[in-house]
C-alpha positions in Angstrom: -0.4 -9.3 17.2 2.9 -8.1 16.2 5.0 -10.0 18.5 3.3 -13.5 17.4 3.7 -12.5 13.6 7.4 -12.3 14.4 6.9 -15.3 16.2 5.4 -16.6 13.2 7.9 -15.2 11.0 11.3 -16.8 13.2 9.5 -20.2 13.0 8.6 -20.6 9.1 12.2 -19.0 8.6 13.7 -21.9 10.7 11.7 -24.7 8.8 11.3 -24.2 5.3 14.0 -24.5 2.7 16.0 -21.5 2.0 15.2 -22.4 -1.4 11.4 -21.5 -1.2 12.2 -18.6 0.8 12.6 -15.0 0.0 13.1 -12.5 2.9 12.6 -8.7 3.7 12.3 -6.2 5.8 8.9 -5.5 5.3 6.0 -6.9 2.8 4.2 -4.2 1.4 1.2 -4.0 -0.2 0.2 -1.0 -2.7 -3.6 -0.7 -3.1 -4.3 1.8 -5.5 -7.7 2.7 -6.6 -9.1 1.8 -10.0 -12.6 2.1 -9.4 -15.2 4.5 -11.9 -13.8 7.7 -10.7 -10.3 6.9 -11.9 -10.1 7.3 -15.6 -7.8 6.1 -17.8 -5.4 8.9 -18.2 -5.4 8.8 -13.9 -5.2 5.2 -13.8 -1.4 5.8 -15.8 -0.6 9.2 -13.8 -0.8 7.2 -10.4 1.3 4.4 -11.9 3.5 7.1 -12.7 3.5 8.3 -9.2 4.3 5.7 -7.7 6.8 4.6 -10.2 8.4 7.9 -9.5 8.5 7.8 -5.6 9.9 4.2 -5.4 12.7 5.3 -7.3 13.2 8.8 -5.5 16.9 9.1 -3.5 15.2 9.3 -0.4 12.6 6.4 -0.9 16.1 4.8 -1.7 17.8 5.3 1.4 15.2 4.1 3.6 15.5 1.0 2.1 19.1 0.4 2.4 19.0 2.0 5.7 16.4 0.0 6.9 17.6 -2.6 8.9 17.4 -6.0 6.6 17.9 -3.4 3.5 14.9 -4.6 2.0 11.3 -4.3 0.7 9.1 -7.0 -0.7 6.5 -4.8 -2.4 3.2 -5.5 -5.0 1.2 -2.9 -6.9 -2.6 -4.0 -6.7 -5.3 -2.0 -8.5 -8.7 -2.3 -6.9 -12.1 -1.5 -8.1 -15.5 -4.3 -8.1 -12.6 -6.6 -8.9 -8.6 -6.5 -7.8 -6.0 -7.0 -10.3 -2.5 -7.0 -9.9 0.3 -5.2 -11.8 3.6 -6.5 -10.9 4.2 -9.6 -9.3 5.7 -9.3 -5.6 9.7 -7.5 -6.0 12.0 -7.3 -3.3 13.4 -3.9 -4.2 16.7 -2.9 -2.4 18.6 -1.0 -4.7 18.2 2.3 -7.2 18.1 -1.2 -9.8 15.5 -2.9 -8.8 13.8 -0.2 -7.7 13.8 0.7 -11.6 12.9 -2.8 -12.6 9.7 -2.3 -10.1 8.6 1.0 -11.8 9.1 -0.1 -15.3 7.0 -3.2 -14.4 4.2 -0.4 -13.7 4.4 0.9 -17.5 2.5 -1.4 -19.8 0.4 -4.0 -18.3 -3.4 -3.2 -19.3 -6.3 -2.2 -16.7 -7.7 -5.2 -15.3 -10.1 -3.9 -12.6 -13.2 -2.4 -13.3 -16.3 -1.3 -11.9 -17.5 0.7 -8.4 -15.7 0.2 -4.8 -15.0 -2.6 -3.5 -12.8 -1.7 -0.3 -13.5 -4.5 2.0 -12.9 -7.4 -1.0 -9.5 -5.4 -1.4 -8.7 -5.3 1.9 -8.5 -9.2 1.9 -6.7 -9.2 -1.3 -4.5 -7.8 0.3 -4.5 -10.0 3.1 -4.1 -13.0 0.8 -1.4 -12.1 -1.0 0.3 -11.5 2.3 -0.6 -14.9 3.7 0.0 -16.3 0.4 3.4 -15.3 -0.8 6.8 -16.9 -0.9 8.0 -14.2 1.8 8.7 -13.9 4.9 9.3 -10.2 6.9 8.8 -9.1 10.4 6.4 -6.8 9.5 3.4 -5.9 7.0 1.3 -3.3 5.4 -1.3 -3.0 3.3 -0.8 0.7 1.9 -4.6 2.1 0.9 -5.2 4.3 -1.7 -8.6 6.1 -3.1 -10.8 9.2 -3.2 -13.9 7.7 -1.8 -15.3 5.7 1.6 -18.1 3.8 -1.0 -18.7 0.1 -0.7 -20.3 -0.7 -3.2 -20.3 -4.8 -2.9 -18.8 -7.5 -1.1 -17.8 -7.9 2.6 -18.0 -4.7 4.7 -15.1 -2.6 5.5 -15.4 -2.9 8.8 -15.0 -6.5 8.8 -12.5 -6.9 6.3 -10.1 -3.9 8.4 -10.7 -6.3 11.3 -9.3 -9.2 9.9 -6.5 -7.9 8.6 -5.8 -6.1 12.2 -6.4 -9.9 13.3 -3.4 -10.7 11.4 -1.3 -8.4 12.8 -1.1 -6.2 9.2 -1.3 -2.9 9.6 -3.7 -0.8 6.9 -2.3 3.0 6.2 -4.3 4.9 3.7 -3.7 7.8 0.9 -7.1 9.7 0.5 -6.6 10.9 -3.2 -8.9 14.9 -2.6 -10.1 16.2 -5.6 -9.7 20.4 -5.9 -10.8 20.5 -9.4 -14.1 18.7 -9.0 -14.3 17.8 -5.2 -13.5 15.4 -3.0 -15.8 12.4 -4.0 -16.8 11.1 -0.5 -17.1 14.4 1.0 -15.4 17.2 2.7 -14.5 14.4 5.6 -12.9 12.1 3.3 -9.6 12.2 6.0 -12.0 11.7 8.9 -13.5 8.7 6.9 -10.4 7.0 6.2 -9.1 7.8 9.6 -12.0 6.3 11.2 -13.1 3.3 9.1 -9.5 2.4 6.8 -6.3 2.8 8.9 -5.3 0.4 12.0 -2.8 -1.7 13.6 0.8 -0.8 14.9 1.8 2.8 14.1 -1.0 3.1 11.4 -1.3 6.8 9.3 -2.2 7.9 6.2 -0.8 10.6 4.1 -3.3 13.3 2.2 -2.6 13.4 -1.7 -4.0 16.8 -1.9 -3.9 16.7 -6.1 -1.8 16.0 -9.3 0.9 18.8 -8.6 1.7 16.7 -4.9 0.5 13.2 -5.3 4.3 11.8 -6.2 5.7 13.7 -3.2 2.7 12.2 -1.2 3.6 8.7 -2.0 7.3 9.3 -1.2 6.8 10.6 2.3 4.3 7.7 3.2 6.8 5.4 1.8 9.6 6.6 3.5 7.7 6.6 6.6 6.7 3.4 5.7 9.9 1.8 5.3 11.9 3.5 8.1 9.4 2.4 11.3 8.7 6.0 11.5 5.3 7.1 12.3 3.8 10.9 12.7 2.9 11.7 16.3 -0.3 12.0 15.3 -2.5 9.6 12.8 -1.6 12.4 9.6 1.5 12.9 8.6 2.4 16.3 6.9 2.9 16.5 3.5 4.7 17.7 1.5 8.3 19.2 1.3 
């Protein structure tokens, strides 16, 4: 499925107008979790997260060492609903990687309600399929501290379209030390099992508040570069 994305990607890049077209290394999807257990003072602290790892030196680097020097990236807040909070940005400098995080500051919460994964696993799909961009590769980047599906299309089949696709799904469970983790004490094993997939798919473990910036920076890095753990959990953090 990779190969005939690129495929894909070498033809559309050929025949549509430079004009319409935007191009990067990689389209990236950020599904962050907005559901009932996210309140609104953790709704802005994960904004501010991933605000802060985007612009982080190292997040930075993989970018402009990557080889097109590129990301096309889109923060997406999921709940019963999806809602997005930037449009897509094709970051590849500390400046637009600024522009991206202030873009996270502001904007009211738009999704509501219980989970929702396999609806947001489309979404993400969509906005893939449906953009003005074209990359070689593309991930939807999973984040939440729960396995609930509450409504909508199952996980299962939602993760199998998108593998259909040729998009690979990495995850973040979000653990919980001061009151739990929400799905259980096999919240990795869940999301390991039933979330990630496709070419060199992983997830990252945001253990709490004190680590979930440094989280996000080591999955984006990992992300960005091609670089994958040898095994499906990549350590974290420095």
């Amino acid at each position: 499925m990779a190969l005939l994305r690129i495929m894909l990607f070498l033809l559309l890049a050929g025949t549509a107008s430079a004009q319409t077209l935007r191009e990067a290394g990689l389209e990236l999807v950020l599904l962050a979790d907005a559901s009932g257990s996210i309140d609104a003072e953790e709704l802005v602290f994960q904004r501010q997260g991933y605000a802060q790892a985007m612009t982080d030196p190292e997040v930075i680097a993989a970018i402009q060492n990557s080889i097109y020097g590129n990301v096309a990236v889109i923060y997406v807040e999921w709940a019963a609903n999806t809602a997005a909070v930037t449009d897509w940005m094709i970051i590849d400098s500390p400046e637009t990687a600024r522009s991206f995080a202030d873009a996270l500051t502001g904007p009211p919460r738009q999704a509501y309600g219980s989970n929702a994964i396999g609806a947001a696993l489309l979404d993400g799909l969509r906005l893939i399929e449906q953009n003005d961009i074209y990359a070689p590769r593309a991930v939807i980047d999973f984040s939440g501290d729960s396995i609930r599906n509450s409504s909508g299309p199952s996980i299962a089949s939602a993760r199998a379209e998108v593998l259909a696709a040729g998009i690979t799904i990495n995850a973040l469970p979000i653990l919980r030390p001061e009151d739990g983790r929400r799905a259980g004490a096999n919240l990795e094993e869940e999301y390991a099992n039933r979330i990630i997939g496709g070419p060199r798919a992983f997830m990252v473990t945001a253990e709490g508040r004190a680590t979930f910036a440094q989280a996000v920076r080591r999955k984006l890095v990992l992300e960005i570069s091609g670089v994958t753990p040898e095994t499906h959990l990549a350590a974290c953090c420095d």
